[in-house]
C-alpha positions as CSV (number, residue, x, y, z in Angstrom):
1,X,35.3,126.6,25.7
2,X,31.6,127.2,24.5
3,X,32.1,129.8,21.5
4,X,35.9,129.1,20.7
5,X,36.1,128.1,17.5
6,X,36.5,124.4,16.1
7,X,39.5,122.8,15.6
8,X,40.6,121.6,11.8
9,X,41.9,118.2,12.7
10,X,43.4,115.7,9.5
11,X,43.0,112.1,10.4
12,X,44.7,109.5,8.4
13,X,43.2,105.7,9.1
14,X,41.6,107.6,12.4
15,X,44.8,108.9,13.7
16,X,46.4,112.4,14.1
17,X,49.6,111.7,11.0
18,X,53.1,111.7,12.7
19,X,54.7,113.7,9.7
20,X,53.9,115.7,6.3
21,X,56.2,112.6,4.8
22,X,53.5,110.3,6.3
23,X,50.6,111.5,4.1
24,X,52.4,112.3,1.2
25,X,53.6,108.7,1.4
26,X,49.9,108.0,0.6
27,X,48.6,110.8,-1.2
28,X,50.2,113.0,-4.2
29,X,48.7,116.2,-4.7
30,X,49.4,118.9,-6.8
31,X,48.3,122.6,-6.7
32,X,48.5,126.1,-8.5
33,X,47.4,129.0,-6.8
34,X,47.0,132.7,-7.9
35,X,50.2,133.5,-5.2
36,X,52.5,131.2,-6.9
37,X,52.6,133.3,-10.2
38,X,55.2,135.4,-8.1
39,X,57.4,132.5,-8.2
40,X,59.7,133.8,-11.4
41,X,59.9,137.4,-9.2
42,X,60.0,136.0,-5.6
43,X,62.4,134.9,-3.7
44,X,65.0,132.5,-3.8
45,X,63.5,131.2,-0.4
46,X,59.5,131.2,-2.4
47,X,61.2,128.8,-5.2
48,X,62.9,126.8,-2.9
49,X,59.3,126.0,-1.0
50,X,57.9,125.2,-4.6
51,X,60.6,122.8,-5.9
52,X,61.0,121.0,-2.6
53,X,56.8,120.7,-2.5
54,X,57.1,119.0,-6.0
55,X,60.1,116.9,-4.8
56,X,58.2,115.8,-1.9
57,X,54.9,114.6,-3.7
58,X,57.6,112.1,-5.1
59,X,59.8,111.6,-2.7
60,X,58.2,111.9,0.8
61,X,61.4,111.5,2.8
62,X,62.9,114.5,1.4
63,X,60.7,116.1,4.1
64,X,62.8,115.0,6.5
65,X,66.0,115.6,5.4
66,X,65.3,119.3,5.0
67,X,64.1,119.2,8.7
68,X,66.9,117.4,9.7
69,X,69.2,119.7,8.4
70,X,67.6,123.0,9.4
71,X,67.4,121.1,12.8
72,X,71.1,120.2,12.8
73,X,72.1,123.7,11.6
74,X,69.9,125.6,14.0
75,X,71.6,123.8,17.0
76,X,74.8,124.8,15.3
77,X,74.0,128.4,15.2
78,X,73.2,128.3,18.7
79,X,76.3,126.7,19.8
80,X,78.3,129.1,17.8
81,X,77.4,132.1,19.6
82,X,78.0,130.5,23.1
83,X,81.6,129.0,24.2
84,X,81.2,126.4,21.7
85,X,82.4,121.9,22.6
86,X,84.4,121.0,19.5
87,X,83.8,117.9,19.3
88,X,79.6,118.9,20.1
89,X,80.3,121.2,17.1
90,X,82.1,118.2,14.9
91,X,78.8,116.1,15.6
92,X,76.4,118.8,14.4
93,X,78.4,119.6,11.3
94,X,78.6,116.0,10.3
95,X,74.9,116.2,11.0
96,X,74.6,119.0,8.8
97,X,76.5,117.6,5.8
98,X,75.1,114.0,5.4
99,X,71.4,115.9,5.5
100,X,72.8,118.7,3.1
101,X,74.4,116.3,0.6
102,X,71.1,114.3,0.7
103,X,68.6,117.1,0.3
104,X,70.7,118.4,-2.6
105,X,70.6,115.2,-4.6
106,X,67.2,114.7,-4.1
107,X,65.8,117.9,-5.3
108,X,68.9,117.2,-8.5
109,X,67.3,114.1,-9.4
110,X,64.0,115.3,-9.5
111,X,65.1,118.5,-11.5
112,X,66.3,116.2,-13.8
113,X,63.8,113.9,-14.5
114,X,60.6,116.4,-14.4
115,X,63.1,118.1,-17.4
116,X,62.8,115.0,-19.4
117,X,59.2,114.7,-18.6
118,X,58.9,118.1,-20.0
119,X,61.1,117.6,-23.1
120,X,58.9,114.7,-24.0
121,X,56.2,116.8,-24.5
122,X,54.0,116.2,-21.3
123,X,52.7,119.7,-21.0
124,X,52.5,120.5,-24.5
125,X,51.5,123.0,-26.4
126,X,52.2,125.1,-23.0
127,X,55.8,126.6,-23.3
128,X,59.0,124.1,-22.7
129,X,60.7,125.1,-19.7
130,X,64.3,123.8,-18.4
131,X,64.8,123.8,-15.1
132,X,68.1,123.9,-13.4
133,X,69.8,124.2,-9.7
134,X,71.6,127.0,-8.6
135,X,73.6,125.6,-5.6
136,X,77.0,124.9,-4.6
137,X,77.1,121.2,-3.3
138,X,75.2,120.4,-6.2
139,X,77.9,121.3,-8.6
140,X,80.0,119.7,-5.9
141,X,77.7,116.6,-6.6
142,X,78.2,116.5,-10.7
143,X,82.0,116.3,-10.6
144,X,82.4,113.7,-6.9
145,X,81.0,111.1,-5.3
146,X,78.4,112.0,-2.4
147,X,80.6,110.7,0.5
148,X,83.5,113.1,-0.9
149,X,81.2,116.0,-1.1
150,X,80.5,115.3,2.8
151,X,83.7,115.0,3.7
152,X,84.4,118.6,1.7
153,X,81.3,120.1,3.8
154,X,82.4,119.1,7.3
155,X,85.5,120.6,6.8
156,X,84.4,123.6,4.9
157,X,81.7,123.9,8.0
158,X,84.9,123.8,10.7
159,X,86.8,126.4,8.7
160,X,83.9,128.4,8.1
161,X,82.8,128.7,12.4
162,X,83.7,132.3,12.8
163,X,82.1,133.2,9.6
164,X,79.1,132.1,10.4
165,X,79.6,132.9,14.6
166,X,79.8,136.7,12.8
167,X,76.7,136.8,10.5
168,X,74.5,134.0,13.0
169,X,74.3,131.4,9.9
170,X,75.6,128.8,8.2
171,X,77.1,130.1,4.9
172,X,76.8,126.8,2.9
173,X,73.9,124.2,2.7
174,X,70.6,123.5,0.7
175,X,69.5,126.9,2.4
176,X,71.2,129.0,-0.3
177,X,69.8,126.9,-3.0
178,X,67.8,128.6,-6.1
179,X,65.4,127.3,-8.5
180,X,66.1,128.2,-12.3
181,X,63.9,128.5,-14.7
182,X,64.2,129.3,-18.4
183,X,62.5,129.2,-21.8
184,X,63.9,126.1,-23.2
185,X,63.0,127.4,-26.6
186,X,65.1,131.3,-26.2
187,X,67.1,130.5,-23.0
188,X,65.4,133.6,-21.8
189,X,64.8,133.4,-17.5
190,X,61.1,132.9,-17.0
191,X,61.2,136.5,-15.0
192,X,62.1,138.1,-18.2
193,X,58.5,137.0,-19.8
194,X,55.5,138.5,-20.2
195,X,52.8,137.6,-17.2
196,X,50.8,135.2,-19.1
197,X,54.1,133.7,-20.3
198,X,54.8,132.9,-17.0
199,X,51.9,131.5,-16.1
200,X,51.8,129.5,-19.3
201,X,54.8,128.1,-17.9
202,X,54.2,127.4,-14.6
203,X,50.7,125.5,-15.8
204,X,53.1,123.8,-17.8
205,X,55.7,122.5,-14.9
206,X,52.2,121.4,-12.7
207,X,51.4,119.3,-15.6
208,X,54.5,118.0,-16.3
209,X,55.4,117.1,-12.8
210,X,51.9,115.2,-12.5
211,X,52.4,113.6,-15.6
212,X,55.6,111.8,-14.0
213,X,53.8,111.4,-10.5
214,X,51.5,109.5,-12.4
215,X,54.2,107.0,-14.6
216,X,56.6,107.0,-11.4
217,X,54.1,106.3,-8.7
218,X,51.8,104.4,-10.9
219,X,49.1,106.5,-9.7
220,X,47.9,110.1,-11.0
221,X,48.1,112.9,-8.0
222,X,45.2,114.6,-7.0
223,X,45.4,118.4,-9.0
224,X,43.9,121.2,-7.5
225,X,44.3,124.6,-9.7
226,X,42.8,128.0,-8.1
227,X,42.3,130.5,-10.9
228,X,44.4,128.9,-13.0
229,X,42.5,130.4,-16.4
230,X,44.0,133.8,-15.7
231,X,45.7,135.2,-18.5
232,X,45.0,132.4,-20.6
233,X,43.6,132.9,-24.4
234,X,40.9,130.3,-25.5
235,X,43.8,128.1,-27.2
236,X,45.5,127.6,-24.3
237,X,42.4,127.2,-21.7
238,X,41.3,124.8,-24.5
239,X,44.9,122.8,-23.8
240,X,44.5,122.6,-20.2
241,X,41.3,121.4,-20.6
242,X,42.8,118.6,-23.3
243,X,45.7,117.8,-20.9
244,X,42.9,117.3,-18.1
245,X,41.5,114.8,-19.8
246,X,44.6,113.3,-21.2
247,X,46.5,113.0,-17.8
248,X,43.3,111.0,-16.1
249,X,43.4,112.3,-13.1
250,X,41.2,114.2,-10.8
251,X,41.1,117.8,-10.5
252,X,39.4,120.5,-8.9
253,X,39.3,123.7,-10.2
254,X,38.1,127.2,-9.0
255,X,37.3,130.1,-11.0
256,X,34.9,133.4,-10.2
257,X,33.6,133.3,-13.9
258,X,31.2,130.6,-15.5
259,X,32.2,131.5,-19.1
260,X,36.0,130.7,-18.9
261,X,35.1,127.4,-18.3
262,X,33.1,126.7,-21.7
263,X,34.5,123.1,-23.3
264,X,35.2,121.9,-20.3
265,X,33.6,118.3,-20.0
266,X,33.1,118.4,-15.9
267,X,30.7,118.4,-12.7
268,X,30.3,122.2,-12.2
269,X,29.9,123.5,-8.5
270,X,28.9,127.3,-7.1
271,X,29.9,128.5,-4.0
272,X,27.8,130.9,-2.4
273,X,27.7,131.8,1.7
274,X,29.2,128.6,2.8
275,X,26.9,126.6,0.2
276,X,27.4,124.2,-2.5
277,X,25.1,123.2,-5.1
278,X,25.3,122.1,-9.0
279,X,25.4,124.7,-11.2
């Protein structure tokens, strides 16, 4: 229609992608934006989106486990509040528990090797965080095999139906999952620190996760940091810089302030009505 807006379209090898898992199959990218220092505050559900975007840049097909299971559940949540098939409802929880199990130890294993990334001294001098999983089936998953811990879901979904027929949702899955994260030096929750603490630290995990993109995958991830100078002192804006040019990789970085950016060995860029030219 003549004044309707255009379309953004993404193309991959000249065709529309099937799935996220698709591109990121190709492509690892990494990002920090100015919204994301609400992580320590924000929701369970806010940290959750994080550690499953950083478990995804390494693991494309967790994608579609999480789908999977919000797909199986959703049809479960459905079925509850009709006159429910049993043996519809036995095939959706088994559904739900292979996908749960699966999501789980995905986002486990990466926990646990982005903290030995970290401990290795990847995002040094930045602050050294330990992360950790808050979630049931994951503690299930440290003590028993992953086929027991589905087993222990399906039934615990059957025996759980009018629960979650009374408050319209499954109780149990990667849904009520929450990312911890602590100063590994005082054991003091990140949301206890000071704001440029925080974002200290969360420069910190972006560097440490690329840092094993780029020795897992063979390949650094693209890094794209908005604003990520904020609340930074010179030492530790001169530390990002040094980690920039350690890590080899490339990186975009915005900023509203030319002078923050002093040391930094880079192709500068200004933005102005819709133009770009070399500063």
């Amino acid at each position: 229609m003549e004044g309707a807006p255009e379309r953004r379209v993404f193309m991959l090898d000249g065709a529309k992608p099937r799935s996220q898992s698709e591109i990121a199959e190709r492509l690892a990218a990494v990002w920090l934006t100015p919204q994301m220092d609400r992580l320590f505050t924000d929701t369970a559900s806010g940290r959750r989106k994080f550690l499953d975007r950083l478990v995804i840049a390494l693991e494309p097909h967790h994608a579609r486990e999480i789908a999977a299971f919000e797909s199986a559940a959703a049809q479960r949540n459905r079925l509850l509040a009709e006159n429910p098939d049993p043996l519809w409802l036995d095939g959706l929880e088994d559904s739900c528990a292979r996908h749960a199990v699966a999501a789980t130890a995905t986002r486990a294993a990466l926990i646990a090797q982005l903290n030995a990334t970290l401990a290795s001294g990847a995002a040094a001098p930045f602050p050294l965080v330990r992360l950790g999983l808050n979630c049931a089936i994951a503690e299930k998953l440290r003590a028993a095999p992953a086929v027991e811990v589905e087993d222990a879901l399906r039934a615990a979904y059957k025996s759980a139906r009018a629960q979650d027929t009374a408050q319209r949702g499954a109780s149990l899955g990667p849904q009520k999952a929450d990312l911890l994260i602590t100063d590994a030096a005082t054991a003091r929750p990140a949301a206890l620190s000071s704001t440029g603490q925080q974002k200290s630290m969360l420069i910190g995990i972006v560097l440490g996760h690329a840092a094993l993109i780029a020795a897992t995958r063979g390949a650094a991830p693209l890094l794209l940091l908005d604003e990520p100078l904020v609340h930074l002192d010179a030492a530790h804006r001169a530390a990002l810089f040094a980690a920039l040019t350690t890590l080899n990789l490339a990186a975009w970085i915005t900023g509203t302030d030319i002078e923050p950016f002093a040391g930094l060995q880079a192709a500068c860029y200004r933005i102005h009505e819709g133009v770009i030219a070399p500063l």
